[in-house]
VOPAGU-2260 file (C-alpha; in pm, 1 decimal, decimal comma):
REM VOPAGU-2260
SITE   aa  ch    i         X         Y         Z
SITE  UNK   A    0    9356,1    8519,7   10253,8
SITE  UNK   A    1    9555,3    8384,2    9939,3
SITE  UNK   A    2    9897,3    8269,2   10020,5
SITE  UNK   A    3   10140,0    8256,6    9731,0
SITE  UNK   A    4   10475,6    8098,9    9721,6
SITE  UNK   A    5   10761,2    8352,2    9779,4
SITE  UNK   A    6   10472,6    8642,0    9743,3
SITE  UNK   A    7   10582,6    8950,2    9973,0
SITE  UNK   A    8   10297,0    9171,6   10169,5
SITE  UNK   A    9   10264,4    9370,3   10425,4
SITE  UNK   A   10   10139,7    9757,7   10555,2
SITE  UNK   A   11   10359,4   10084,8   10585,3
SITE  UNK   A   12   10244,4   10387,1   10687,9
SITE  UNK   A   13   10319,6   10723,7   10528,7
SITE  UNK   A   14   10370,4   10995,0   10791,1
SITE  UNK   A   15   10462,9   11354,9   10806,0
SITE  UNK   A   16   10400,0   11685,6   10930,5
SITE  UNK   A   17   10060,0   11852,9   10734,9
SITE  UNK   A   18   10098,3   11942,9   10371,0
SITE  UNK   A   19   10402,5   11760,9   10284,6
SITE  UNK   A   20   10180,8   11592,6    9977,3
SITE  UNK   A   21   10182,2   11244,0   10192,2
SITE  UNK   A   22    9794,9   11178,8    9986,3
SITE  UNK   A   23    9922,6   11268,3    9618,9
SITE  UNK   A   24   10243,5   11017,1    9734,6
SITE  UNK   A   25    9931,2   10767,0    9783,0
SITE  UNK   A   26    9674,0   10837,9    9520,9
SITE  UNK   A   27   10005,3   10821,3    9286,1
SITE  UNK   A   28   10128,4   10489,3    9409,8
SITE  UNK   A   29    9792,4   10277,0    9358,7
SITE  UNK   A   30    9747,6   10507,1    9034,2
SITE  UNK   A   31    9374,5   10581,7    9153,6
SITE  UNK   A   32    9232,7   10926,6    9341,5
SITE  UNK   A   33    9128,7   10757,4    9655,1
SITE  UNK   A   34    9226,9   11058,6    9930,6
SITE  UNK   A   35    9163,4   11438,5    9924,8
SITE  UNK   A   36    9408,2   11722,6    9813,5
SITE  UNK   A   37    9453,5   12060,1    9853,2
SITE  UNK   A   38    9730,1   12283,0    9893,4
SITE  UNK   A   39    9573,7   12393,6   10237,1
SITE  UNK   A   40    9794,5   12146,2   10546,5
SITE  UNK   A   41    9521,2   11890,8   10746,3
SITE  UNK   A   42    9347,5   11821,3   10458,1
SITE  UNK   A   43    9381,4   11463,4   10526,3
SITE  UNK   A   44    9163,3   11341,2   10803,6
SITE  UNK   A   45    9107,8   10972,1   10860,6
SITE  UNK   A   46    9346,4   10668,3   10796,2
SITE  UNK   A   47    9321,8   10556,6   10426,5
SITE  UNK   A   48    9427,9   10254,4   10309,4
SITE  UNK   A   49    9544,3   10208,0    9958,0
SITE  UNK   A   50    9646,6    9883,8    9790,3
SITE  UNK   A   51    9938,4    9840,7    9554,3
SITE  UNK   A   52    9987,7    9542,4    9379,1
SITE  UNK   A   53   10298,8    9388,1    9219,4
SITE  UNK   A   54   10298,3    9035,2    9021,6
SITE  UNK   A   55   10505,1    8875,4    9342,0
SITE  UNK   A   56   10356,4    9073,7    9620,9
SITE  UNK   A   57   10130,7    9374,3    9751,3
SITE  UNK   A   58   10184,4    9700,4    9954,3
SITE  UNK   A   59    9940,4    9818,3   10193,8
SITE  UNK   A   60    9959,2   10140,1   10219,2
SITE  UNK   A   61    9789,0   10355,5   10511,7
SITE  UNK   A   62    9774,7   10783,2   10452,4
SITE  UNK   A   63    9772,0   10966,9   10749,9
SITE  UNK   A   64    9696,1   11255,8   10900,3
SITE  UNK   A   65    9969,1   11496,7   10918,2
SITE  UNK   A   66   10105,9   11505,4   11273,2
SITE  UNK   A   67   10156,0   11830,6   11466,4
SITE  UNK   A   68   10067,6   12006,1   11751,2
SITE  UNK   A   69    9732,1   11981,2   11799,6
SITE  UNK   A   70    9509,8   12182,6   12032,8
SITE  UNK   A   71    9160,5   12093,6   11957,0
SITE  UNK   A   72    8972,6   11756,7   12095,1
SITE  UNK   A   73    8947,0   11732,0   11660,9
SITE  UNK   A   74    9300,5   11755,6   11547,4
SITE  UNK   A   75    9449,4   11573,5   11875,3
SITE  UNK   A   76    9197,4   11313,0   11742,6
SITE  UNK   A   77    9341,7   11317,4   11382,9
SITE  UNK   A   78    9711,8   11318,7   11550,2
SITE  UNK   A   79    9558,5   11026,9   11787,5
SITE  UNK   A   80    9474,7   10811,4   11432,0
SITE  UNK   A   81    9856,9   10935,7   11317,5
SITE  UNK   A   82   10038,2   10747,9   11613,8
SITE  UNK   A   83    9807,5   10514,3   11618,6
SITE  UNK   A   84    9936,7   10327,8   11254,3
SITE  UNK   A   85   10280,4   10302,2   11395,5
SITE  UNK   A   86   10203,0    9940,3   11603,2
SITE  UNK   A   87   10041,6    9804,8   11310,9
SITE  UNK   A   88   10246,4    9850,0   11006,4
SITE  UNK   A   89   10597,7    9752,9   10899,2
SITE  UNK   A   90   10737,1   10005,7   10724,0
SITE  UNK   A   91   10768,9   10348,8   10821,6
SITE  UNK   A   92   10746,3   10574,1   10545,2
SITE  UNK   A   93   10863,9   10933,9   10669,2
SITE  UNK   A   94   10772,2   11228,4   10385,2
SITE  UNK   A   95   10945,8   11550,7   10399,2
SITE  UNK   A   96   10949,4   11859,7   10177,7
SITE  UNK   A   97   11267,9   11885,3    9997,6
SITE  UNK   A   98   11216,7   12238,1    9947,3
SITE  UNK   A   99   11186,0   12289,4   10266,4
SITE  UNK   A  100   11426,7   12010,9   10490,5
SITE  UNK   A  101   11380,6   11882,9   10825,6
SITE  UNK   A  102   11164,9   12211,0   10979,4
SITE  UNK   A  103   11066,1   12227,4   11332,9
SITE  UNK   A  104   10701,7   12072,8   11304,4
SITE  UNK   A  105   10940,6   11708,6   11078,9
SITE  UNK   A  106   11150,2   11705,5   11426,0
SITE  UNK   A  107   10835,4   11662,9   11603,7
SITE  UNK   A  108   10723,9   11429,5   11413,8
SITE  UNK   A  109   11090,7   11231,6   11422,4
SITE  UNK   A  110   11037,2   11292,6   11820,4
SITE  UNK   A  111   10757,0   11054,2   11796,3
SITE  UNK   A  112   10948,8   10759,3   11629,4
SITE  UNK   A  113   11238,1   10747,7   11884,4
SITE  UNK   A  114   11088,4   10431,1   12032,5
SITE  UNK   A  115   10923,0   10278,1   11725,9
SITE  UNK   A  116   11176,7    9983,8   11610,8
SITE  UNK   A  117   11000,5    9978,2   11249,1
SITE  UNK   A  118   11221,6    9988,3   10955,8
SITE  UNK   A  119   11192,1   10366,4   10840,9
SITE  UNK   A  120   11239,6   10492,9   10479,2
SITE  UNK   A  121   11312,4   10854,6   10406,8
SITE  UNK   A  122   11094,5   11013,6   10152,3
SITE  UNK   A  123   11258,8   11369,5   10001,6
SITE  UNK   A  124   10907,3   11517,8    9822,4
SITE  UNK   A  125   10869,3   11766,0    9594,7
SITE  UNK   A  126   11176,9   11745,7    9427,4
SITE  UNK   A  127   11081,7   11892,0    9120,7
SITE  UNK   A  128   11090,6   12234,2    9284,5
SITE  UNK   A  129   11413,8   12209,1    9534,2
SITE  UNK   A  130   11781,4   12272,5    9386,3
SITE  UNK   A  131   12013,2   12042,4    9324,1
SITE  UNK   A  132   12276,4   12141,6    9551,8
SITE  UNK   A  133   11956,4   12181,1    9820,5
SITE  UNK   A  134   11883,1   11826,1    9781,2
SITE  UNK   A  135   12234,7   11676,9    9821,8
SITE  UNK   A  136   12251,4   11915,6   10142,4
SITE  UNK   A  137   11959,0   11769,6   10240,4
SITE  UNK   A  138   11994,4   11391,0   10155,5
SITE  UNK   A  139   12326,1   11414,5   10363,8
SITE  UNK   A  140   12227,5   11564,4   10655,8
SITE  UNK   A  141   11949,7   11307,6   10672,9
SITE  UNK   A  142   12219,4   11034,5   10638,9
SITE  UNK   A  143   12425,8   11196,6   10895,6
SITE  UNK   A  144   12187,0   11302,5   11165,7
SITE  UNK   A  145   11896,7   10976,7   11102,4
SITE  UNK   A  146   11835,4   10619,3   11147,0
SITE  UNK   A  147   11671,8   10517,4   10794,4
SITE  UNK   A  148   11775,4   10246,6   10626,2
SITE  UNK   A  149   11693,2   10408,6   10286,2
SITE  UNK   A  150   11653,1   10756,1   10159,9
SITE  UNK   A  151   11450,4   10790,9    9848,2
SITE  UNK   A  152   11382,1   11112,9    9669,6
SITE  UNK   A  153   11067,0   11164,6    9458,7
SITE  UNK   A  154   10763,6   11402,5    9300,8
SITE  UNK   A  155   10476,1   11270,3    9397,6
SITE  UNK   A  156   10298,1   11511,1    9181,7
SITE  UNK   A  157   10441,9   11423,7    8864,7
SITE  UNK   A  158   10528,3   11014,8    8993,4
SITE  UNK   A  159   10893,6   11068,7    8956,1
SITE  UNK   A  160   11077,6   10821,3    9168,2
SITE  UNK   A  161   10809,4   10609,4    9246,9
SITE  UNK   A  162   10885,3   10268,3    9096,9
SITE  UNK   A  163   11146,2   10258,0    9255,3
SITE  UNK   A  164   11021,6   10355,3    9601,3
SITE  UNK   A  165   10770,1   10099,3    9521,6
SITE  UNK   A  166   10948,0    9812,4    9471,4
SITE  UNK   A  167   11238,6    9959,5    9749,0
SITE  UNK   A  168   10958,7    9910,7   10001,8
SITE  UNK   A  169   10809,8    9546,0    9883,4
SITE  UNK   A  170   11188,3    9414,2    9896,8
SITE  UNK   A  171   11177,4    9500,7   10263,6
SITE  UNK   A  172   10850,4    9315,8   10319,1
SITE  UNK   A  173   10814,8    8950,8   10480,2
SITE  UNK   A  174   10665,2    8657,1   10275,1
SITE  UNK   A  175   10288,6    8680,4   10329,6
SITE  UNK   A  176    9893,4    8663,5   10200,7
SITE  UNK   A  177    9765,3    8818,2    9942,5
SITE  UNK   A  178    9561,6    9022,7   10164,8
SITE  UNK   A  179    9335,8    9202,9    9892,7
SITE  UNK   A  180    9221,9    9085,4    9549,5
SITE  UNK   A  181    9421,0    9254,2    9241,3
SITE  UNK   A  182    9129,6    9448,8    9153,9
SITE  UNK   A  183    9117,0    9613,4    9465,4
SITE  UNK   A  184    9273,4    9957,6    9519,5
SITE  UNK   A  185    9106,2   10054,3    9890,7
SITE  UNK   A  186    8921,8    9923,7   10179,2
SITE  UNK   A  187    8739,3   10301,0   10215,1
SITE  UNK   A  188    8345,9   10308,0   10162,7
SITE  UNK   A  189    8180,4   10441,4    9822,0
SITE  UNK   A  190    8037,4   10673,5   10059,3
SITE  UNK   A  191    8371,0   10801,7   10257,6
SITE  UNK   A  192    8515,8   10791,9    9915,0
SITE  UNK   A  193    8191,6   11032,0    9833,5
SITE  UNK   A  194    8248,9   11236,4   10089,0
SITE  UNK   A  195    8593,9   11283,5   10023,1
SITE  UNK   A  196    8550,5   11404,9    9673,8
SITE  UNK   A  197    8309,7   11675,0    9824,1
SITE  UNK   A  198    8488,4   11776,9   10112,3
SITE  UNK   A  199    8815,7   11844,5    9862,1
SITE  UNK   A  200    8602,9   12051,0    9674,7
SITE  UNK   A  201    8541,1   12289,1    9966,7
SITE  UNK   A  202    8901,8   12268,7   10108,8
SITE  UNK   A  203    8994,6   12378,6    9740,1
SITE  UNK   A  204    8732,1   12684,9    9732,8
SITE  UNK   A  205    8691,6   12846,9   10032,1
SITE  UNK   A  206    8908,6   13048,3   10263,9
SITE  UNK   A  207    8985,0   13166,6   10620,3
SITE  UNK   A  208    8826,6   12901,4   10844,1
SITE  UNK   A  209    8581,5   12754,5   10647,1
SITE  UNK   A  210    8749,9   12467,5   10499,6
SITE  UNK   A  211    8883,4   12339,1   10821,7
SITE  UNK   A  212    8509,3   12379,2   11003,3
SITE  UNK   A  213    8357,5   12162,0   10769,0
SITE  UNK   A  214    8261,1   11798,2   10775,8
SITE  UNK   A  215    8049,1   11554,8   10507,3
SITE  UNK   A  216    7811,4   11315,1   10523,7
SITE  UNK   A  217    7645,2   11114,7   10255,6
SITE  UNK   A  218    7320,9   11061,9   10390,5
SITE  UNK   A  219    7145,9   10842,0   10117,3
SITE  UNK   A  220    7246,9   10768,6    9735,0
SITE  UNK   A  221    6964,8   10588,0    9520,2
SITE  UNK   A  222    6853,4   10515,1    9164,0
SITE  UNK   A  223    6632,5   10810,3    9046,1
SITE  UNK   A  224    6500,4   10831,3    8681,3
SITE  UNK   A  225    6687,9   10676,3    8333,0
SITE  UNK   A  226    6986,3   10515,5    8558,5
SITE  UNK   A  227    7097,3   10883,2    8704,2
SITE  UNK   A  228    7283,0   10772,1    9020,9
SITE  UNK   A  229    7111,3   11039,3    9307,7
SITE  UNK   A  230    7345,4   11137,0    9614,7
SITE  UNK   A  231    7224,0   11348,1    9897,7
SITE  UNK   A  232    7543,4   11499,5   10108,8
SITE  UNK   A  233    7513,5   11742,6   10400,7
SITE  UNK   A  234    7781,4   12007,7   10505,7
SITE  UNK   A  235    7797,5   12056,9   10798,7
SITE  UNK   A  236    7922,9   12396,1   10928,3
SITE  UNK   A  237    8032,4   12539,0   11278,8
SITE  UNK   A  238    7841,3   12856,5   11245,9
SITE  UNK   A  239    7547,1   13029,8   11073,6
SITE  UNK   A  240    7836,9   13272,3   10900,4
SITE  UNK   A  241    8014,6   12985,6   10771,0
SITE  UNK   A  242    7654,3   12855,5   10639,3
SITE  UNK   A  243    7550,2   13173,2   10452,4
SITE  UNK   A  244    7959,0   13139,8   10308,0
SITE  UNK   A  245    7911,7   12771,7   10136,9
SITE  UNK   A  246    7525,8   12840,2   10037,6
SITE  UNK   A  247    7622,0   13173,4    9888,5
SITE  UNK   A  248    7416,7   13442,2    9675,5
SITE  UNK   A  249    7112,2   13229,3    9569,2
SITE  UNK   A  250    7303,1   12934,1    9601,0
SITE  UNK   A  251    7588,6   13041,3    9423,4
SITE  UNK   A  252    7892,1   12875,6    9590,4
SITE  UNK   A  253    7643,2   12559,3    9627,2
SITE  UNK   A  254    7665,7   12548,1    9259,5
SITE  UNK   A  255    8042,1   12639,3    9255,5
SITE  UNK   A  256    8141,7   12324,5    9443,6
SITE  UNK   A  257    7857,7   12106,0    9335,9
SITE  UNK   A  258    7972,0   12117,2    8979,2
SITE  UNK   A  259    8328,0   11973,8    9009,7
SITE  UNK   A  260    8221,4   11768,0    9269,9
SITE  UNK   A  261    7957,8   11591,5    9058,8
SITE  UNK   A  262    8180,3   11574,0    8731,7
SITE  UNK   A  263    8454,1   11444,6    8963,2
SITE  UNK   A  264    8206,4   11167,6    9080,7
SITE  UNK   A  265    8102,7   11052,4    8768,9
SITE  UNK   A  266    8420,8   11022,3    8630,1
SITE  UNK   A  267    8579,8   10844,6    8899,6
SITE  UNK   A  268    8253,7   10601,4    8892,2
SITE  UNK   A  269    8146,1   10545,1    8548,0
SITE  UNK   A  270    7802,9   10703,1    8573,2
SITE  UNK   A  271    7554,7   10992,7    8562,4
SITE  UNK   A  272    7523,2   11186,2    8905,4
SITE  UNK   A  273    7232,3   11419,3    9053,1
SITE  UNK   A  274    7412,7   11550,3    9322,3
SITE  UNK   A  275    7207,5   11729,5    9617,3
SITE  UNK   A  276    7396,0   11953,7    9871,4
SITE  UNK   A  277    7265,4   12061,0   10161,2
SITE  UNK   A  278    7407,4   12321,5   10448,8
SITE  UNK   A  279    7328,8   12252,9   10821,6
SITE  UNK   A  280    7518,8   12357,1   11145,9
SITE  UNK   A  281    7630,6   12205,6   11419,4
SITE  UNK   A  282    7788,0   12423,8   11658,7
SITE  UNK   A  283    8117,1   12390,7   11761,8
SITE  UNK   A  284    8110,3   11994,9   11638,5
SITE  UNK   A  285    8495,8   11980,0   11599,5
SITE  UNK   A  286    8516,6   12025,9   12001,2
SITE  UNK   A  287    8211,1   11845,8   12134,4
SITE  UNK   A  288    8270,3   11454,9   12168,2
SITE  UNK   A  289    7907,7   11360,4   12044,8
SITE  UNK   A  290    7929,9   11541,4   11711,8
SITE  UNK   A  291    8283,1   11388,9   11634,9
SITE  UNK   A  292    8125,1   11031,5   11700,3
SITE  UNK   A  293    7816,1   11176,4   11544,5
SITE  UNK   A  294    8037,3   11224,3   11199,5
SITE  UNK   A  295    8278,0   10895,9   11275,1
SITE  UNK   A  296    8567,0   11070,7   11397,2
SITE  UNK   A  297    8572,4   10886,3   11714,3
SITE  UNK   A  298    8676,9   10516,0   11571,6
SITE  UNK   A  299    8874,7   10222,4   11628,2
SITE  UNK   A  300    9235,1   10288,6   11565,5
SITE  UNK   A  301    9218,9    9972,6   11328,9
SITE  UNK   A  302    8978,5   10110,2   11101,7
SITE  UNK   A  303    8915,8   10380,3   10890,3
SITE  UNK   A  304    8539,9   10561,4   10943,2
């Protein structure tokens, strides 16, 4: 690792209860589309890392899973991954919805910091839709009530606030390495990152259950003819219902996700893309332990898949 004189680094987590737009926060901080978004809650599902760089020092940043009450082996997994961050990082970023102020499921998540002794920061999201005299209310009853040593409100969505949450957080680093070079954003795979750009698509286009019974893998990507990069990616599904749903008449909803999907991949990559989806199922997968290693859900809680 490079070490720099007087060069600040270091990791912080960004936590929160699902949907409280903890990814945009990220994707908008290292000014790259690295994690998944929807306006559906869990979207997120595996530790990302994203890497923002500053000319004296460099912010680690890891998205999480949104942290609730989980009932399935699956989410108590994705929770599991949540908690997990809170040993390894040194900043505590905290992300509620200022629309919406400290709501049952942000105590439980404050419940779960009581005996973390990590500098916490108070991120008030969304403020581009909350009232003025809303956010004051809620800015001082987070002063009031909470231990952070900085409250900091922002839009994620449209990047308001976030230089200076940015260079609020690398103040409160130590000295350190350079731990990744300045042209890298993310440790995540080019296939996770694949799979990711898929799997939004879906969680963006489908209803009910479906979204949240899906997984993604990229199985193989090659060079096929005149430089067309070739990606084969398999959804898998719970049931044979939620099959016939993403393959759709003749392939319709197939071609419905596949399109953004692809055009999403080769802008984010610089190339043309033949992208090939296919549908299988694996029953019940997001409660059977073999499946969820199967698909890389069951990992080291240094790591993402």
């Amino acid at each position: 690792m490079k070490k720099e004189e007087n060069f600040k680094s270091g990791y912080a987590a960004i936590i929160g209860k699902p949907n409280v737009g903890k990814s945009t926060l990220l994707n908008n901080l290292v000014m790259r589309k690295i994690a998944a978004t929807s306006h559906k809650p869990q979207t997120t599902r595996n530790k990302i890392t994203g890497v923002v760089h500053f000319p004296g020092g460099q912010i680690i940043l890891l998205d999480t899973p949104g942290i609730h009450k989980a009932s399935s082996q699956f989410n108590q997994l994705m929770v599991k991954a949540s908690l997990s961050t809170y040993k390894d990082v040194d900043i505590i970023l905290f992300v509620v919805d200022a629309k919406q102020g400290f709501a049952e499921n942000d105590m439980f998540v404050l419940d779960t910091l009581k005996d973390i002794d990590s500098l916490k920061i108070l991120i008030i999201n969304k403020i581009d839709i909350a009232s003025k005299p809303d956010l004051l209310s809620l800015i001082a009853e987070a002063d009031e009530k909470f231990d952070f040593r900085e409250i900091i409100p922002v839009s994620a969505l449209r990047s308001d606030g976030l230089e200076d949450l940015g260079q609020t957080v690398l103040n409160y680093l130590p000295e350190g390495p350079q731990y990744f070079p300045v042209d890298m954003i993310t440790d995540c795979s080019e296939e996770f990152l694949l799979e990711e750009i898929v799997r939004e698509k879906i969680m963006q286009r489908t209803h009910m259950e479906v979204p949240y019974s899906i997984a993604v893998v990229v199985e193989q990507t090659y060079e096929g003819n005149n430089g067309v990069w070739v990606i084969d990616a398999v959804i898998i599904a719970e049931t044979a219902s939620q099959k016939k749903i993403l393959i759709g008449s003749n392939g319709s909803m197939l071609k419905k996700l596949g399109k953004p999907a692809r055009e999403e991949i080769e802008k984010r990559f610089g190339c043309k893309v033949y992208l090939n989806l296919f549908v299988k199922v694996k029953n019940n997968w997001r409660d059977d332990k073999r499946s969820l290693r199967d698909l890389g859900y069951m990992y080291d809680s240094s790591k993402n898949r």
